[in-house]
BARO-983653 format. One record per residue: residue number from 1; z negated, y, x negated of N, C-alpha, C in turn. Coordinates in steps of 0.001 Angstrom, whole numbers, padded with zeros to 6 digits. Each point is the difference from the previous one (the first is absolute). Layout:
N
(NUM, (Z, Y, X), (Z, Y, X), (Z, Y, X))
...
This chain:
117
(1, (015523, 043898, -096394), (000699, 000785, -000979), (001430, -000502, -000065))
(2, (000909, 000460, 000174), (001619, 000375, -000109), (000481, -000462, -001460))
(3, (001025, -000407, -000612), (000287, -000469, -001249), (001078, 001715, 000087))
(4, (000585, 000611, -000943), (000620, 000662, -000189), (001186, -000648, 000216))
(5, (001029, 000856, 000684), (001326, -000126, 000308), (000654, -000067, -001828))
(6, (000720, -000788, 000097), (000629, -000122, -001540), (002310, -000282, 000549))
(7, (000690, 000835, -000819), (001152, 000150, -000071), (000802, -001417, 000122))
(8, (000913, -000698, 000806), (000320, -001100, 000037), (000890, -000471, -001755))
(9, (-000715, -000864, -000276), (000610, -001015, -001414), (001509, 000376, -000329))
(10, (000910, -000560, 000560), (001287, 000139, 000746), (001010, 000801, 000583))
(11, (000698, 000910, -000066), (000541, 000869, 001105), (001307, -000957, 000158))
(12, (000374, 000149, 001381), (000707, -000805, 000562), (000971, 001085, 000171))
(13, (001398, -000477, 000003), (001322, 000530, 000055), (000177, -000311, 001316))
(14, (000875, 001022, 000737), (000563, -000161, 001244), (001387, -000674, -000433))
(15, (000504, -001058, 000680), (001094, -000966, -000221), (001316, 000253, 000635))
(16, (001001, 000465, -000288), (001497, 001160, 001116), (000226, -001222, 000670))
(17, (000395, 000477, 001271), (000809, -000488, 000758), (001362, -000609, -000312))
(18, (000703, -000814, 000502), (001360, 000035, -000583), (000685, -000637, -000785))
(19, (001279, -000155, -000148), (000117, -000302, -001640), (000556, 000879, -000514))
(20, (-000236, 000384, -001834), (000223, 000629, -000932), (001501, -000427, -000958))
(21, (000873, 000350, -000221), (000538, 000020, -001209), (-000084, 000358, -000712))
(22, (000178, -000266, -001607), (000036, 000101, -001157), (001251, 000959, 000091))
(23, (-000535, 001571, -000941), (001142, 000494, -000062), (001254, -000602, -001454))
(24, (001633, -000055, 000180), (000428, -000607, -000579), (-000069, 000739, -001646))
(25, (000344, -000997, -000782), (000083, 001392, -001857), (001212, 000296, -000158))
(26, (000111, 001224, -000201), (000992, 000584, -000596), (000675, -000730, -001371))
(27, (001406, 000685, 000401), (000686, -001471, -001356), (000175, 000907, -000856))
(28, (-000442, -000960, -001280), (000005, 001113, -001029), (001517, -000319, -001244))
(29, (-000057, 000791, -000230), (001043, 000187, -000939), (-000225, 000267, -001450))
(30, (000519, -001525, -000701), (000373, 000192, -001042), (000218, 001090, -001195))
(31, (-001276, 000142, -000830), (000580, 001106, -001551), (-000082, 000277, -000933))
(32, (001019, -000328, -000535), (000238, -000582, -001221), (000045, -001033, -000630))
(33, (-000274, -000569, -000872), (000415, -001534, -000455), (-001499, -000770, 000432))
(34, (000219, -001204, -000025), (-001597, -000951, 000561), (-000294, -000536, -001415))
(35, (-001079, 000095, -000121), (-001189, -000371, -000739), (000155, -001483, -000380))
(36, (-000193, -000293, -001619), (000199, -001201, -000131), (-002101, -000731, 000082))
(37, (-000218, 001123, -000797), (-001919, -000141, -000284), (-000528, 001473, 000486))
(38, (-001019, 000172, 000377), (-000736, 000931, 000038), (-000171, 000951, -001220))
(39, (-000078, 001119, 000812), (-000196, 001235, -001632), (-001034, -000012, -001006))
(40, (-000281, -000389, -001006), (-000891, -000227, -001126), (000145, -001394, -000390))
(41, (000537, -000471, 000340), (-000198, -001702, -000447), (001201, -000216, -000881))
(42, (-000169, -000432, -001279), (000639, -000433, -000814), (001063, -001177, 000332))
(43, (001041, 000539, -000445), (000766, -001043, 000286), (000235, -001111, -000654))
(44, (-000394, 000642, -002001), (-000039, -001292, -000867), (-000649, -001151, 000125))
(45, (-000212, -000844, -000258), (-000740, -001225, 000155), (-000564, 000068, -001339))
(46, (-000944, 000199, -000397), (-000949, 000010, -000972), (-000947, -001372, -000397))
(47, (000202, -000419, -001089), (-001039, -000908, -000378), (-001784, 000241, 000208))
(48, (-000294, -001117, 000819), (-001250, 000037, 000203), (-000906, -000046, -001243))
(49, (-001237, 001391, 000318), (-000245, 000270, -001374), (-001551, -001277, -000324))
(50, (-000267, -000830, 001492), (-001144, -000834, -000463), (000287, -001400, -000323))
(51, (001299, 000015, 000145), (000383, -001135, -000561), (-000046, -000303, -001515))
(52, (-000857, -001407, 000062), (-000595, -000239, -001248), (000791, -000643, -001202))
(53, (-000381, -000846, -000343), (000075, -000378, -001479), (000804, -001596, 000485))
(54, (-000221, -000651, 001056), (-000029, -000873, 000392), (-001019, -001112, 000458))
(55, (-001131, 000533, -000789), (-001247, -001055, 000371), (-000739, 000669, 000800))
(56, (-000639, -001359, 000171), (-000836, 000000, 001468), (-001323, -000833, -000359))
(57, (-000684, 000250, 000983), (-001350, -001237, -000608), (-000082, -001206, 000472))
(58, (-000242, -000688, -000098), (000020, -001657, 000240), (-001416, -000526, 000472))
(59, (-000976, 000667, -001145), (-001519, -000758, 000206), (-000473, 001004, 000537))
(60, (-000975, -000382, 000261), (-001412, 001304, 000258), (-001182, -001326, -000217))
(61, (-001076, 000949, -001132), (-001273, -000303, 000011), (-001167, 000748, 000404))
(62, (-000468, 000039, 000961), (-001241, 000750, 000698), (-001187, -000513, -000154))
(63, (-000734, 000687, -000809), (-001519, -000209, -000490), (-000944, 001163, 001203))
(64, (-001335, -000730, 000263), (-000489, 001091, 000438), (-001756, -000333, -001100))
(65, (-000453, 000687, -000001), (-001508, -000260, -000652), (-000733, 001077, -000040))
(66, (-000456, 000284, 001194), (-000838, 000878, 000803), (-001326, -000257, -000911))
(67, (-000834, 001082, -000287), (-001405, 000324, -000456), (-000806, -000966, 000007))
(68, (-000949, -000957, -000170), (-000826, -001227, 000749), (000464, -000558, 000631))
(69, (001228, -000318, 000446), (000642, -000879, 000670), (000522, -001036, -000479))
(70, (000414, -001327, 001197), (000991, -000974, -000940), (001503, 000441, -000435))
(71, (000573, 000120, -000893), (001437, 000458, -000045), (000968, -000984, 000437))
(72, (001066, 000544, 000497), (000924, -000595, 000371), (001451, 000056, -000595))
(73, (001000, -000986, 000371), (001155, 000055, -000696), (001051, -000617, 000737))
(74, (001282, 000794, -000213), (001044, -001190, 001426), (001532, 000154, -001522))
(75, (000682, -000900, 000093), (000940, 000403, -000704), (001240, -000964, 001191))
(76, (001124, 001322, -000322), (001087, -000659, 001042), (001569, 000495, -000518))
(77, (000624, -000766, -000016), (001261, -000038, -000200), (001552, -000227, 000637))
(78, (001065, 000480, -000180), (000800, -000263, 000852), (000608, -001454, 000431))
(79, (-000216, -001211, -001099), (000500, -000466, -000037), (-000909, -001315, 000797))
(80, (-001016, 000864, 001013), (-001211, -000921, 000207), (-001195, -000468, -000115))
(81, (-000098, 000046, -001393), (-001164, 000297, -000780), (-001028, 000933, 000738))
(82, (-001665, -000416, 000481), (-000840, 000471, 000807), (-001262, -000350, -000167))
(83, (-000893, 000172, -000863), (-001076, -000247, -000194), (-001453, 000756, 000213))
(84, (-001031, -000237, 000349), (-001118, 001432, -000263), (-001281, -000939, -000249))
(85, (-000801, 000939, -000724), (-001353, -000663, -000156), (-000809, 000992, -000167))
(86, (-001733, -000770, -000233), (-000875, 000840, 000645), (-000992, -000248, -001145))
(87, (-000903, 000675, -000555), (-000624, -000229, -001547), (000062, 000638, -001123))
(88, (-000306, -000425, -000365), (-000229, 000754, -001642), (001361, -000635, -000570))
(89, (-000632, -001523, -000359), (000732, -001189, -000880), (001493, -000112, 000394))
(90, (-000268, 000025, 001874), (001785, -000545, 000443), (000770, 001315, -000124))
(91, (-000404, 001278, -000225), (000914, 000726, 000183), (000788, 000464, -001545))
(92, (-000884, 000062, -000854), (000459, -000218, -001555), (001216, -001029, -000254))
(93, (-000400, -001526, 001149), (000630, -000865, -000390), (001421, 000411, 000720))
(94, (-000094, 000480, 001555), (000982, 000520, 000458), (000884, 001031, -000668))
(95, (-000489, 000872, -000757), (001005, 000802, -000679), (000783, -000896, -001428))
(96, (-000676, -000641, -000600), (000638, -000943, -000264), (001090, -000677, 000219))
(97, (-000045, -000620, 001075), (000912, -000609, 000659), (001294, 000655, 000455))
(98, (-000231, 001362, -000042), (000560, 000662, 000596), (001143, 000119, -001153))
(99, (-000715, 000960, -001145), (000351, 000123, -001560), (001196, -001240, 000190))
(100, (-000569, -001590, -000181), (000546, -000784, -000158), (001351, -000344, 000975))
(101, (000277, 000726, 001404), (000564, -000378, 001003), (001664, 000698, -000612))
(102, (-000691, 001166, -000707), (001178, 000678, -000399), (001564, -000909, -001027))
(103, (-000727, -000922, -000686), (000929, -000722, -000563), (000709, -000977, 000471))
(104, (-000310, -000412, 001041), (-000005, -001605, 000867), (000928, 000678, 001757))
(105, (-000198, 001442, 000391), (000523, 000052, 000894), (001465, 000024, 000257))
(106, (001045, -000514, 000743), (000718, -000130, 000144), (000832, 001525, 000176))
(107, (-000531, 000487, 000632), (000637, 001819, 000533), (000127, 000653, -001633))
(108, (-000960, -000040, -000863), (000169, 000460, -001165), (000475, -000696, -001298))
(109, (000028, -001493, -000100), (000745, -000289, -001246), (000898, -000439, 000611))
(110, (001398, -000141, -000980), (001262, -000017, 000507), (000188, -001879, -000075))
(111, (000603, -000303, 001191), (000185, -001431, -000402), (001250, -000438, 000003))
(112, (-000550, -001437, -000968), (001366, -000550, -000539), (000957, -000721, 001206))
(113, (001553, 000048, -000817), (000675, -000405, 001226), (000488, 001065, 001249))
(114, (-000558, 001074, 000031), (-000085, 000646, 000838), (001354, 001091, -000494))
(115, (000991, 000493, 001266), (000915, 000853, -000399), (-000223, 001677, -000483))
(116, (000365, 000277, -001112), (-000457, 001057, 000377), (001007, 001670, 000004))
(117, (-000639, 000697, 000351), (001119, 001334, -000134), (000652, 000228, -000913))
């Protein structure tokens, strides 16, 4: 038995002889005045409207406490501050700490001696 003739994948280009030039471009001419911006684009400079208040976040506390599971807890900060725990007891105690990190961290209370704006 014969497999059926099937159409080649591919069609192959016949390749010219020769060499080809590039025909040259026509020079174009200038009209009217040139464009400083494209048409629709504002030229004002407008205040960015998501620009905030000035703050930003510093900490993050991430709890997780999945259904029957052990819960978990990570608390982290800019200033270094990196902790996580795993439990019932340590993670209570971890938010805690956390609570507590807020008064003692350097990024958020202002310190003495220090120049300021």
């Amino acid at each position: 038995m014969t497999a059926p003739s099937r159409p080649p994948l591919k069609s192959i280009t016949a390749t010219p002889n020769g060499q080809q030039h590039a025909d040259e471009a026509a020079a174009r001419t200038a009209v009217g005045e040139p464009k400083d911006v494209a048409e629709g684009v504002p030229i004002a400079v407008r205040p960015d409207p998501q620009t905030g208040d000035g703050r930003y976040p510093v900490a993050w506390l991430h709890i997780c406490a999945p259904y029957g599971a052990t819960p978990s807890a990570s608390s982290r900060c800019l200033c270094g501050w990196n902790r996580r725990a795993f439990g019932r007891t340590r993670v209570l105690a971890l938010i805690a700490n956390h609570t507590a990190h807020r008064d003692v961290c350097p990024l958020r209370s202002p310190q003495e001696g220090r120049d300021t704006a």
